[in-house]
Structures are given as C-alpha cells and as structure tokens.
C-alpha positions as CSV (number, residue, x, y, z in Angstrom):
1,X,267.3,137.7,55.9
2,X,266.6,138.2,52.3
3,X,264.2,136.5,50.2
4,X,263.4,135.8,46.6
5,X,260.8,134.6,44.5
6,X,261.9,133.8,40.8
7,X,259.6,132.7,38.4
8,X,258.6,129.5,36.8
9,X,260.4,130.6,33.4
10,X,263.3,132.1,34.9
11,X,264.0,128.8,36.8
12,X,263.8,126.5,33.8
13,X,266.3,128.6,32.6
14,X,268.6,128.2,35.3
15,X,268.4,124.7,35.1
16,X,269.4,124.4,31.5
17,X,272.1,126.5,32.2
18,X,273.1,124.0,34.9
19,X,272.6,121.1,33.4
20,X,274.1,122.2,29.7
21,X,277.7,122.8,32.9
22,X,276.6,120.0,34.6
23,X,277.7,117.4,31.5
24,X,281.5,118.2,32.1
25,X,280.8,117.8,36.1
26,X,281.9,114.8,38.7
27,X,279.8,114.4,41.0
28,X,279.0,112.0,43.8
29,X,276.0,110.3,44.7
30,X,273.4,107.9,46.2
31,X,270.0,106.5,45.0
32,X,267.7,104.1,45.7
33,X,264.0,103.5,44.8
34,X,261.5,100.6,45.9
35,X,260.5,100.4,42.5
36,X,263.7,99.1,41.8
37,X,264.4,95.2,41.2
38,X,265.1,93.4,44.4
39,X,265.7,97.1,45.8
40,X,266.6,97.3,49.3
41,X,267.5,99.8,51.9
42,X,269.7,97.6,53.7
43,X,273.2,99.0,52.4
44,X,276.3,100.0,53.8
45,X,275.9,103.8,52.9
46,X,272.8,104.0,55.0
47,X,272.6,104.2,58.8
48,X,269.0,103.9,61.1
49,X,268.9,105.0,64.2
50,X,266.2,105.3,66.6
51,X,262.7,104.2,66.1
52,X,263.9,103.3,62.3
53,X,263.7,100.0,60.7
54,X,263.4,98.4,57.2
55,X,259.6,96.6,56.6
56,X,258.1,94.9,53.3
57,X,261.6,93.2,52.7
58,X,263.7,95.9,53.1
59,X,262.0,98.0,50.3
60,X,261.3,100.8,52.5
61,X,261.8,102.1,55.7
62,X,259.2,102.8,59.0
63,X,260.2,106.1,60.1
64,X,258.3,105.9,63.3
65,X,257.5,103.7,65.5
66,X,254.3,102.2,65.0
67,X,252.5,102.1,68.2
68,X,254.2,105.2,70.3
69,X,254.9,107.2,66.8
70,X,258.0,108.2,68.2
71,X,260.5,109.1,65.4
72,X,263.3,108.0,64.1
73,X,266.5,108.5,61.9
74,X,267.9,107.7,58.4
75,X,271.5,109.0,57.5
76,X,273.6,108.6,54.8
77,X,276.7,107.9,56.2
78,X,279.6,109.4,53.5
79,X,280.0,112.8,53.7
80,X,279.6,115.2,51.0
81,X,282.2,117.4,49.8
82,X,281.2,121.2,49.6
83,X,284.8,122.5,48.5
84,X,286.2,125.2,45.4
85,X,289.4,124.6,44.0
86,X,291.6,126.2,41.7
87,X,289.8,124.9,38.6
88,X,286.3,123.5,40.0
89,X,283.3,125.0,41.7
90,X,281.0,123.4,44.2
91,X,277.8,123.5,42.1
92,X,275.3,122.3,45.0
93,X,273.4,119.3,45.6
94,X,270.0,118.2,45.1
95,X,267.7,115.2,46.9
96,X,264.7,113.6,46.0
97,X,263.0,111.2,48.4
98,X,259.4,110.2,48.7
99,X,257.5,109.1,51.5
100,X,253.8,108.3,52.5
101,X,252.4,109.5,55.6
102,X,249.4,108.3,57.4
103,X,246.4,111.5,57.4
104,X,244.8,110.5,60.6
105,X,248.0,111.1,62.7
106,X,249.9,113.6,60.4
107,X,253.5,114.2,61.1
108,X,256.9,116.0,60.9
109,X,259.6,115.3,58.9
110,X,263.2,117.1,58.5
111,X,265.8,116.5,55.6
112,X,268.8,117.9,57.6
113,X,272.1,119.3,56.9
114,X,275.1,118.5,59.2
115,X,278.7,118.8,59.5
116,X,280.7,115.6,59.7
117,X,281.6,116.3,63.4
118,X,278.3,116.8,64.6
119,X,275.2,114.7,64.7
120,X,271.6,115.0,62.5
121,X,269.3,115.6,65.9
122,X,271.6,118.2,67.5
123,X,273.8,120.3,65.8
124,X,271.9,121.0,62.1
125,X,273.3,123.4,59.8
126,X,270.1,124.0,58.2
127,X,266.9,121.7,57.8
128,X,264.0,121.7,55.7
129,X,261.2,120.7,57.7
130,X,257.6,119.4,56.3
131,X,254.9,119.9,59.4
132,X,251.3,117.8,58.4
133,X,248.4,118.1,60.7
134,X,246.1,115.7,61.0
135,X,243.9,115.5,58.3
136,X,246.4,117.4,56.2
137,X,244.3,120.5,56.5
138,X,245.8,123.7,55.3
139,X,245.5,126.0,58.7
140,X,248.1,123.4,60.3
141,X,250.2,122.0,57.4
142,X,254.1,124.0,56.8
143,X,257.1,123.9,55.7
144,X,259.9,125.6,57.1
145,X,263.4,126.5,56.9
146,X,265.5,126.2,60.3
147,X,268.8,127.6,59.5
148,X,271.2,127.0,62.6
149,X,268.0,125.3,65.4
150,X,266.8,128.6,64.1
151,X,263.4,129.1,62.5
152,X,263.7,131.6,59.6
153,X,259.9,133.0,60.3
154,X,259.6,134.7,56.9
155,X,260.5,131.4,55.4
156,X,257.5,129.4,56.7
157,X,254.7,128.4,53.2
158,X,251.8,127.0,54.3
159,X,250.7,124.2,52.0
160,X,247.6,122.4,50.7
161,X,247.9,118.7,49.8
162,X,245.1,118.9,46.4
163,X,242.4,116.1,45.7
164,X,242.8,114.1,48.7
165,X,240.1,111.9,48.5
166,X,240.9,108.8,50.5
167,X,241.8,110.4,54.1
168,X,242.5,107.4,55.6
169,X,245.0,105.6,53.4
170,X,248.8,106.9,53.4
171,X,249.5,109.5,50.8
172,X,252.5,109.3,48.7
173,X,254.3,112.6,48.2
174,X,257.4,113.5,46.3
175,X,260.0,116.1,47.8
176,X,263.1,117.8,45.7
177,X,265.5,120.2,47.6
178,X,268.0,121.5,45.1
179,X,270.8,123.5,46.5
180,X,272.9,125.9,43.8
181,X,276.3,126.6,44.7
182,X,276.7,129.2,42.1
183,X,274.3,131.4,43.7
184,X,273.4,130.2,47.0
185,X,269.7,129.4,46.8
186,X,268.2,126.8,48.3
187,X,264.7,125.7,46.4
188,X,261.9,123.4,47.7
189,X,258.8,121.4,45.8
190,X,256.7,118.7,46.8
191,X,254.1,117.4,44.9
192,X,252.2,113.9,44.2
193,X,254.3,112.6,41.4
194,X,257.8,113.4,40.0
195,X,256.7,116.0,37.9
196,X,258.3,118.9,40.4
197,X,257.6,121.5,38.1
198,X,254.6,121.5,37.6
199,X,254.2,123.0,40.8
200,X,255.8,126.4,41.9
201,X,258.6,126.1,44.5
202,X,257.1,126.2,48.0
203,X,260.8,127.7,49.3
204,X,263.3,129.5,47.2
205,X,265.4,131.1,49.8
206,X,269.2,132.5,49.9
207,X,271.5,130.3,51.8
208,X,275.4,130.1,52.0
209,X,276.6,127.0,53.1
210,X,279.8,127.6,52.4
211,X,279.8,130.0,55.5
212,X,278.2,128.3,57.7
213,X,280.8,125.4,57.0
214,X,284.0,127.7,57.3
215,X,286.9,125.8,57.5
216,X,285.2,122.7,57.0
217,X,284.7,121.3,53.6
218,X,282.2,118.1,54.1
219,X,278.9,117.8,55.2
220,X,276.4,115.3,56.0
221,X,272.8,114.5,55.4
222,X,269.5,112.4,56.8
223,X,266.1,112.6,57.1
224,X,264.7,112.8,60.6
225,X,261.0,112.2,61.4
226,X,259.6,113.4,64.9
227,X,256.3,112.5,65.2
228,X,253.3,110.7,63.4
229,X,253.4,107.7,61.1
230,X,255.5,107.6,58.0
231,X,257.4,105.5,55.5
232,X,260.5,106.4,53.3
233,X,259.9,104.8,49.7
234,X,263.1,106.3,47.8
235,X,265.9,108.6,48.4
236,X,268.6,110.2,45.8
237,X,271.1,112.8,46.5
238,X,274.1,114.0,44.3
239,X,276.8,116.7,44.8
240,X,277.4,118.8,41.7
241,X,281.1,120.0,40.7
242,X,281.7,121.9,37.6
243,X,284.8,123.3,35.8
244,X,284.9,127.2,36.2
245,X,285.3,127.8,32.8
246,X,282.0,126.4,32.5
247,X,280.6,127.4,35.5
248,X,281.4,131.1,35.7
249,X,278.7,132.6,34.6
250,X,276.1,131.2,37.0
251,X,276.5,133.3,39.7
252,X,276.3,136.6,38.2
253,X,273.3,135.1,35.9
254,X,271.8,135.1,39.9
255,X,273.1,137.8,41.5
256,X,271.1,139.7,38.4
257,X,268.3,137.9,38.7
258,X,268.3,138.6,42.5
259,X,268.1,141.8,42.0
260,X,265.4,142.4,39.9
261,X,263.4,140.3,42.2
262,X,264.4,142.3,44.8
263,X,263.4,145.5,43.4
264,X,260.1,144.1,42.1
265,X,259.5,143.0,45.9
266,X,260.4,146.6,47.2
267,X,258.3,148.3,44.6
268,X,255.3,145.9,45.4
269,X,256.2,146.5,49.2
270,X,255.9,150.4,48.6
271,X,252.9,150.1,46.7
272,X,251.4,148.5,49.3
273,X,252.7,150.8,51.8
274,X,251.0,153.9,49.5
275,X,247.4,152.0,50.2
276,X,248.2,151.5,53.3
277,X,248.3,154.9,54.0
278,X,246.0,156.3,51.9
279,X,243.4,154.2,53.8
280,X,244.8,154.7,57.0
281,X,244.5,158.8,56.3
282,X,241.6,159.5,55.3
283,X,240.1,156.8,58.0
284,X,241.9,158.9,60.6
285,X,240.6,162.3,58.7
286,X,237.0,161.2,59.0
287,X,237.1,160.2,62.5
288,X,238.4,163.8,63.1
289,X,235.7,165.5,60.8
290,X,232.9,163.3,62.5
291,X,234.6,165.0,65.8
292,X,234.6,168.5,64.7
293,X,231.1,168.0,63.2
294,X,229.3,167.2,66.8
295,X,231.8,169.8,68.8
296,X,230.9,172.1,66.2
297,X,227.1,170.9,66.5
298,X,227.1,171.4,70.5
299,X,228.8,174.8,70.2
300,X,226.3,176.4,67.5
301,X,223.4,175.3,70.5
302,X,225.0,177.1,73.1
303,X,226.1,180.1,71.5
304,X,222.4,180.6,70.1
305,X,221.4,180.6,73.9
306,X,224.1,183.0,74.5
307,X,223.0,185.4,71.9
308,X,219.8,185.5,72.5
309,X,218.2,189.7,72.6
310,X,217.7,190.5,76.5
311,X,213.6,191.5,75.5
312,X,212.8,187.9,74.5
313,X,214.3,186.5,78.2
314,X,211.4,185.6,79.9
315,X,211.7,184.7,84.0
316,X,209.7,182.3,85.5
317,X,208.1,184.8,87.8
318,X,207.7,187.2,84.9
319,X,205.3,184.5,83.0
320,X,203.2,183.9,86.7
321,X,202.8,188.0,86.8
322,X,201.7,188.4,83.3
323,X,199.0,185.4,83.8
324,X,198.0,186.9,86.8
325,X,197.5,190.3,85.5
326,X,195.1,188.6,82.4
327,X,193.2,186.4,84.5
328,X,192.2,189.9,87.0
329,X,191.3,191.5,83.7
330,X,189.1,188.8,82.6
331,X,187.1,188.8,86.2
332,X,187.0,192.5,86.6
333,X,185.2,192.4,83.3
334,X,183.0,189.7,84.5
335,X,182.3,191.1,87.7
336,X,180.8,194.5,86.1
337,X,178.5,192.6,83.7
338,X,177.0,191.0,86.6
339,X,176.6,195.2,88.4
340,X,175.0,195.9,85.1
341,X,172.5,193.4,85.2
C-alpha cells in the first residue's frame, strides 16, 4: 500500500485550506473534557462496556480493570455520516482524546472505526492502535495502523515518550487522528500537551473509507483498551461537510502533493539502491580478487617446480654418491701421507 510523508509546511497549509472551507461546513459532533465545569462522562451519547467505568465523579473513565488490567470499551453511540451528495462533500473527521497511562504496566489502546452493523472488538474497519511497553522504552513502544484486523506492516512508527522523569506516576498524553475526505489521508500525532504540531505526524498514511464502507454511508467509533492500566480524561470528535464549490479544490491540491512525495520517495529509494550496489560490488569484486590472488600465488609455486632445468635435479641417491665419492678422496689422501712418513 502506498505511503506518504508530507512535510510540516505543506500540512499547515492543508489545514488552512480546510479550515478557510470548513467555515461554510455542518458538521456533527461530540466533546467532552474533565476540565470542564461539573464535566461528566455519564451521557446518553456514550456507551461502556466491559471492564469500563466512570471514577473521580464521573470526570473520567478507568479503561481497565484495576486489579486483572483486563480492558475495556468506550463507544460513542450515534453514528457518523460519511456520505457525498449532489452539492456537499464528506470532508473527514478528526478526534482528540487524552489519556494517562500507568509506566510500570504499559498498555494498548485502539481508537476504532466501525460500521453501524458491526461491533468495535470484532469487525473494525480500520484502527489506530498505540502499543506502550513497560517503562515506555522505545525498543517496545508503536503505533500502528490495522486496516480490516489487518496490520499494515509498513505503517508501524516506533515512538519515544521525551523527558519522562517520574516513571511511576501516570503520564498524560494527547492523541489527534484527523481523517481528510478530500484526499483520503489519514494523519496521527500524539504529544504531551495540545500543541499537535509541534510534533511531526507519527502516521500520515492513504486510506479510503469510502470504500471500505460501500453501500453504507455511517460509521461508528470508540476507543478500546486491551491491556495495562489507563484512564480516558477527554474525548472530541467532529465530522466535516463542506460545499463543493468550496471544497473542490482539495483533492487535487493532494493528489499533487502525493505525487511529488511519491517521486521524492522513489528517487531516495533508488539512490539508496545505487549505494547499495556500489558496496555490494566491489565487496563481491574483492572477495574474488583476494581469490585469484592466492590461486594465482599457489600456481606461480608449482609451475616454478615444473620448470625447473633437468641439470639442477638432484636425486637422493645422487647426493649419497657424490658424498661418498669426496669422503674416499679425502682418506685416500690421508692414507698416502701416512706411506710417506
């Protein structure tokens, strides 16, 4: 599946041109934050199911429980149009929702994307799934996007939670997953305050939602938690329509800029491929020169045996007789000195 990466500047630009179309747009949507006065989760738009239940007054909710850490389930309960008509299109939808998580005992939490006839735990359209380790330490912590129970591979950023000082106190982090219509891209940031960009997106990936609803035009959402010991704090989400006229040019704005991106990441891929090679060549040509070197080596020692003149041979019996032949020399010469005397 194809991916992009688009740069900080390009995607503050997108967003102004979103929000400059945005102003003539209905849209539906949900918030709520702890921080509000006399805020509580305990509203008819919001469903808990499983190990889920509303602590400190209702100002947040326990995702797991809290002596098994068994997860649990928070859905929000009207679904969300997705649909184009004649004079609107279905701009996207974004969430926001923060939640603290113990470090000690990590954890995995999901926003999901459903269809209205199915349910958030088994029949997903696509989820967004934040995996902390214990500890939060960056060889275990992820995020990954499961498109249809299917883990997109290329899709999976590790991540570093920055200046964690405290390790055993909960950490509070912030999570925005914006979904644009116009071009089907899907973008993910989590930081430790609101200010999401600040931060580059840890997943900008192309999705198409409207295919993987077909006939259907609604969807639902929720946040699923699976393991270790967390609490939800806030949670927003709004579906964005916009007129066509003002709308229009979104899509191709992205389609261009996909394509640049695109080619940038093929040319970087060749590039790469070009090193690659050029190691991987003359690393193979030296392995075969050392070879040739000590064949070539062996073979100039043999032949110099081989070429040796016949006269300079000398047999091992030929040595004993020429020895024997000196040392009969030497006594005969003795032996008449002696006569002599």
């Amino acid at each position: 599946m194809a991916s992009f990466t688009l740069s900080r500047s390009l995607l503050v630009l997108l967003l102004v041109l979103l929000s400059l179309s945005t102003s003539e747009a209905t849209s539906l949507s949900f918030s709520f934050t702890s921080s509000d006065k006399n805020a509580t989760f305990a509203s008819e738009d919001i469903a808990l199911y499983g190990n889920a239940e509303l602590v400190d007054g209702g100002s947040s909710i326990q995702l797991n429980d809290s002596v098994s850490h068994v997860g649990g389930r928070v859905v929000y309960k009207k679904p969300m149009k997705y649909i184009e008509t004649k004079t609107e299109y279905s701009a996207g939808f974004s969430t926001e929702f923060s939640f603290s998580m113990s470090p000690s005992s990590g954890g995995r939490l999901g926003f999901v994307v459903f269809p209205v006839n199915g349910t958030i735990d088994h029949s997903p359209l696509f989820e967004v799934k934040f995996d902390m380790s214990e500890i939060f330490t960056k060889f275990g912590d992820n995020v990954a996007v499961i498109v249809n129970s299917t883990t997109v591979f290329d899709k999976i950023r590790n991540l570093t939670i920055a200046n964690l000082d405290n390790k055993e106190e909960k950490l509070l982090l912030y999570v925005l997953i914006n979904y644009l219509g116009g071009g089907k891209f899907l973008e993910v940031r989590l930081c430790r305050s609101k200010n999401y960009y600040s931060v580059d997106a840890l997943v900008f990936h192309r999705i198409d939602l409207s295919e993987m609803l077909k006939d259907e035009d609604e969807f639902m959402v929720g946040l699923n938690s699976y393991s270790g010991s967390s609490n939800l704090h806030s949670w927003s989400v709004d579906v964005r329509r916009v007129p066509k006229s003002a709308h229009s040019y979104v899509p191709l704005f992205l389609e261009e800029a996909a394509k640049k991106e695109e080619a940038e990441k093929r040319r970087r891929e060749r590039i790469w491929g070009i090193v690659t090679g050029f190691v991987m060549t003359f690393g193979s040509t030296g392995l075969v020169f050392f070879a040739m070197m000590r064949i070539w080596a062996a073979f100039k020692r043999n032949n110099l045996v081989m070429v040796m003149p016949e006269e300079c041979r000398l047999t091992a019996k030929q040595f004993e007789y020429e020895k024997m032949e000196k040392m009969e020399v030497v006594m005969s010469k003795a032996e008449a000195k002696q006569e002599r005397k």
